[in-house]
C-alpha positions as CSV (number, residue, x, y, z in Angstrom):
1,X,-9.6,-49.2,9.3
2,X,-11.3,-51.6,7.0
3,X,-10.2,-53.0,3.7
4,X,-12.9,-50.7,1.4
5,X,-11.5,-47.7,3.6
6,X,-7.9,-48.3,2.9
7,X,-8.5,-48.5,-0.7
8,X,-9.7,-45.2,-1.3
9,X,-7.2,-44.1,1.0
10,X,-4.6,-45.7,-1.5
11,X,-6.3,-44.5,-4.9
12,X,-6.4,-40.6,-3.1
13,X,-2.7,-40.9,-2.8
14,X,-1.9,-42.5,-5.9
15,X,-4.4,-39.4,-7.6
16,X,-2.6,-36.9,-5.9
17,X,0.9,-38.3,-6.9
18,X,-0.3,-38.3,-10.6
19,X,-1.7,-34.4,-10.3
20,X,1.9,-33.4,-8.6
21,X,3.6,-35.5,-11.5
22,X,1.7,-33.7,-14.8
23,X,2.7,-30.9,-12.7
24,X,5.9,-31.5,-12.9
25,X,6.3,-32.6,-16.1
26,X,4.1,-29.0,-17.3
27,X,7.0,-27.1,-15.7
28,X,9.5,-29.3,-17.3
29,X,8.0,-28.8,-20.8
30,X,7.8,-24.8,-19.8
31,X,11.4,-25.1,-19.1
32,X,12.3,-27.1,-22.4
33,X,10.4,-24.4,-24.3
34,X,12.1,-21.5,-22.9
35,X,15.3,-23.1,-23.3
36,X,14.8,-24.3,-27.0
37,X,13.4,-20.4,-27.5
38,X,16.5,-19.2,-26.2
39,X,18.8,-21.7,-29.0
40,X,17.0,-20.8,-31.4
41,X,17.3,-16.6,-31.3
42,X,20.1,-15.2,-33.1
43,X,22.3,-12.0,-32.2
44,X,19.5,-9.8,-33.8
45,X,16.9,-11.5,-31.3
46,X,19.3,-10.8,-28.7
47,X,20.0,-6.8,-29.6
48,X,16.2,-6.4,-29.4
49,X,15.8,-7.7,-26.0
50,X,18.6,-5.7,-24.9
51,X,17.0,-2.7,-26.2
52,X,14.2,-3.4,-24.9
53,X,15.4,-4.1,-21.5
54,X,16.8,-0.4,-22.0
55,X,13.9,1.4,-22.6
56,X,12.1,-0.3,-19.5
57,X,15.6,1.1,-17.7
58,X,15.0,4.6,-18.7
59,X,11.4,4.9,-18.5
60,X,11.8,3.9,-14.8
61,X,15.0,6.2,-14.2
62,X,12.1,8.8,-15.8
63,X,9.3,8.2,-13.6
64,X,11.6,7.9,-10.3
65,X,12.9,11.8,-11.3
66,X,9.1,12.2,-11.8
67,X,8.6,11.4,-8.6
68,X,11.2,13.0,-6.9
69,X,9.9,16.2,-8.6
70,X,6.6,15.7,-6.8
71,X,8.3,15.3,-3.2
72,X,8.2,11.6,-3.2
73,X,11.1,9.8,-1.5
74,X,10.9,11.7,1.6
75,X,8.3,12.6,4.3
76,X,7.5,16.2,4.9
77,X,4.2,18.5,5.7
78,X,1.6,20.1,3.5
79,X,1.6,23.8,3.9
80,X,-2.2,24.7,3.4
81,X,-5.4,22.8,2.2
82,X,-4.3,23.9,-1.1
83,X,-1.2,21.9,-1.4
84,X,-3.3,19.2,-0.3
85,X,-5.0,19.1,-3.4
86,X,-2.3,19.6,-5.4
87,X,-1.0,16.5,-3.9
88,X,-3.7,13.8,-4.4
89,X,-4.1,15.4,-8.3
90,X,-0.5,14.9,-8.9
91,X,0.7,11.9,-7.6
92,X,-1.4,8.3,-8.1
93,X,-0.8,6.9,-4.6
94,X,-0.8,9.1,-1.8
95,X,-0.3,8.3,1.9
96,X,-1.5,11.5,4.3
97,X,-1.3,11.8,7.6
98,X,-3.7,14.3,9.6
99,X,-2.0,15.1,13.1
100,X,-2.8,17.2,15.9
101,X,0.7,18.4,17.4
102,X,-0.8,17.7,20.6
103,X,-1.6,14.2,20.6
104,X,1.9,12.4,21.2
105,X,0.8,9.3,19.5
106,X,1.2,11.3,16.2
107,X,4.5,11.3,16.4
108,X,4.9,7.2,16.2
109,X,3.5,7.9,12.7
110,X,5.7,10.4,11.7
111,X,9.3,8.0,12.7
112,X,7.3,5.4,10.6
113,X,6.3,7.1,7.7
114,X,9.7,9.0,7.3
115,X,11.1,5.4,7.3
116,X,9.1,4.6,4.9
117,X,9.1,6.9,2.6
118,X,12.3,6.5,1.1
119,X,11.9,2.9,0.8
120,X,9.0,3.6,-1.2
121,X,9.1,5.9,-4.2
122,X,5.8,4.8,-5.5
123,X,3.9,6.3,-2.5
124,X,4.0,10.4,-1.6
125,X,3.7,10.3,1.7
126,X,3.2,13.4,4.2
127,X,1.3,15.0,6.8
128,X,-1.1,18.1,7.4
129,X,-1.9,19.6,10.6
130,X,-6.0,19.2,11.1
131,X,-6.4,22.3,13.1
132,X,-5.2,24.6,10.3
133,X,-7.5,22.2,7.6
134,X,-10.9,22.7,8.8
135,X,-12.3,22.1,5.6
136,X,-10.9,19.2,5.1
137,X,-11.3,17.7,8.7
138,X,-15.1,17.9,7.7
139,X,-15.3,17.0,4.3
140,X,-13.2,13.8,4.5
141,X,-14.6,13.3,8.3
142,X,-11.5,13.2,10.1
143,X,-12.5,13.0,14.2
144,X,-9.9,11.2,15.2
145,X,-5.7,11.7,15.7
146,X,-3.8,10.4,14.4
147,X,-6.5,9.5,10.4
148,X,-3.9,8.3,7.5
149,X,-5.7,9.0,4.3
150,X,-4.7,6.7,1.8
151,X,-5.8,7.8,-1.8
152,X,-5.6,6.1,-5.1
153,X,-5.6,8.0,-8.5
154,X,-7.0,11.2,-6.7
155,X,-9.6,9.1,-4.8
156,X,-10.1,8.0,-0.9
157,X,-9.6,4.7,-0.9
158,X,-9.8,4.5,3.2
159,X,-8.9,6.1,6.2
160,X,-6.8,4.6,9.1
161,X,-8.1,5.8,12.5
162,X,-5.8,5.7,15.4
163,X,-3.8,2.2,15.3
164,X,-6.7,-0.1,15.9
165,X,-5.5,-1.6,12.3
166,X,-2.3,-2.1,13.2
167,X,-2.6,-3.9,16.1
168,X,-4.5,-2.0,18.4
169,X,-1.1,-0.5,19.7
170,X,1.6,2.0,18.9
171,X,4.6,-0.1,19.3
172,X,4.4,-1.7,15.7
173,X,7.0,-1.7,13.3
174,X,7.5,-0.7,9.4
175,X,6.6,-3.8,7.7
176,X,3.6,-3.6,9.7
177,X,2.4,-0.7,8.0
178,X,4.1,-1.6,4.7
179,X,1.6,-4.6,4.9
180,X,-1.6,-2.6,6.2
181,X,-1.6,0.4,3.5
182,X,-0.6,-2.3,0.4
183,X,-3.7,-3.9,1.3
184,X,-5.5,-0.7,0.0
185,X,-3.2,-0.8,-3.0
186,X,-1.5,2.5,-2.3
187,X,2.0,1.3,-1.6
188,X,4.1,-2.0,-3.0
189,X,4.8,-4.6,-0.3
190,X,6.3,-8.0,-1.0
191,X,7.1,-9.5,2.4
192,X,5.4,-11.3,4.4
193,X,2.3,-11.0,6.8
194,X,3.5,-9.4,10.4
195,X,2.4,-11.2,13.7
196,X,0.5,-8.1,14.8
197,X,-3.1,-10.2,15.0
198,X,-2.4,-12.1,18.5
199,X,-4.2,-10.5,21.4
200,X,-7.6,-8.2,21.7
201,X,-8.1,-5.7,18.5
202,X,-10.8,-4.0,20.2
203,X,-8.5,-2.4,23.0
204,X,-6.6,0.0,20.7
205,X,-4.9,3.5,21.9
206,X,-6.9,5.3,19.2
207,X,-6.5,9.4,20.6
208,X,-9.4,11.4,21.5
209,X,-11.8,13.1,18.5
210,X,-11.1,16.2,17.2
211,X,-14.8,17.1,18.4
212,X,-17.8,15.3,20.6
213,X,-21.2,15.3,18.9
214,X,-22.3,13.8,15.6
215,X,-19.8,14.0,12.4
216,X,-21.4,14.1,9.6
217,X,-20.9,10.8,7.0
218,X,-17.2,10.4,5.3
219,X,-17.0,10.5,1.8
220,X,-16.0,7.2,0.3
221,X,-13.9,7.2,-2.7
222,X,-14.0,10.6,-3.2
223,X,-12.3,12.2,-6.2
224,X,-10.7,15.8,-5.7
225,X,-11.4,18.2,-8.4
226,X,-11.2,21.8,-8.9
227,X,-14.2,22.9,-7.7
228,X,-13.1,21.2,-4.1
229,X,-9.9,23.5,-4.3
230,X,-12.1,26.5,-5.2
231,X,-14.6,25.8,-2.7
């Protein structure tokens, strides 16, 4: 390494040790601010946080009854195509799975998703056989078992077909598909990223389609309203 090379190696370290010090010394000043922030409120200050902290506890204690009240918290099956669309108008973040109950690899999604549904609150999740929903298998161009539909403020956001997504197998786990559907914004995930990227995505166990031939186009983002449920 020559001389002129070793000098800028020396000024890029010495710039990066003064970026990471002002760093530190902008969290330090953050830290003096809070604190001096903190001395200075009196007991009044103080009541008003605690009230405030209150009202944020009861208006989450409200919209986790809410929630409740709409069937979130656990994982069960839509009747008809009409409590279908009573379910994406009601609740912001939906997680539905269509099934066939003779395709086996359904039933990985249901163990999953009744895991997962009491952990998340935020998310109805549920299931609706696709034989008995012909108009739905067409409109939202389900072909193939198991689809999730993930939707978003009573919009398709995206559908998951077969387990290609997660993995390309069956044998994933819950924070697996905690991770995949938060991508979409339709559940709350703060872990980390699984290890389910190794190895060939193409080869996935994805079921047969509901029919052969063309299917007609799916319908992005689509927003349910009543005419849909009247149609």
């Amino acid at each position: 390494m020559s001389s002129q090379q070793r000098a800028m190696e020396a000024a890029m370290k010495d710039m990066a040790s003064q970026q990471i010090l002002e760093g530190i010394k902008q969290q330090e000043k953050q830290l003096d601010e809070a604190i001096q922030k903190l001395d200075n409120m009196e007991e009044d200050d103080f009541e008003k946080l605690r009230e405030k902290r209150l009202q944020q506890m009861k208006k989450q204690a409200e919209q986790r009854h809410t929630w409740k009240l709409l069937g979130h918290g656990e994982y069960n099956e839509l009747a008809d195509q009409s409590a279908f669309f009573e379910c994406v108008k009601k609740s912001p973040r939906c997680i539905i799975h269509f099934y066939r109950p003779s395709t086996r690899h359904c039933e990985k999604l249901d163990r999953i998703m009744s895991d997962c549904a009491g952990k998340h609150l935020e998310t109805r999740m549920c299931k609706i056989n696709a034989e008995k929903s012909p108009y739905l298998v067409e409109k939202l161009n389900i072909f193939m078992m198991p689809t999730l539909l993930l939707v978003k403020d009573s919009k398709t956001v995206h559908h998951i077909r077969g387990f290609d997504e997660f993995g390309g197998t069956d044998d994933f786990d819950i924070e697996t598909f905690e991770y995949i559907t938060s991508n979409y914004g339709v559940l709350n995930y703060d872990g980390g990223v699984p290890d389910f990227l190794t190895g060939d995505r193409s080869k996935g166990v994805n079921s047969i389609g509901m029919k052969s031939g063309s299917i007609r186009a799916g319908l992005h983002e689509r927003d349910y309203d009543d005419d849909e449920e009247e149609d």
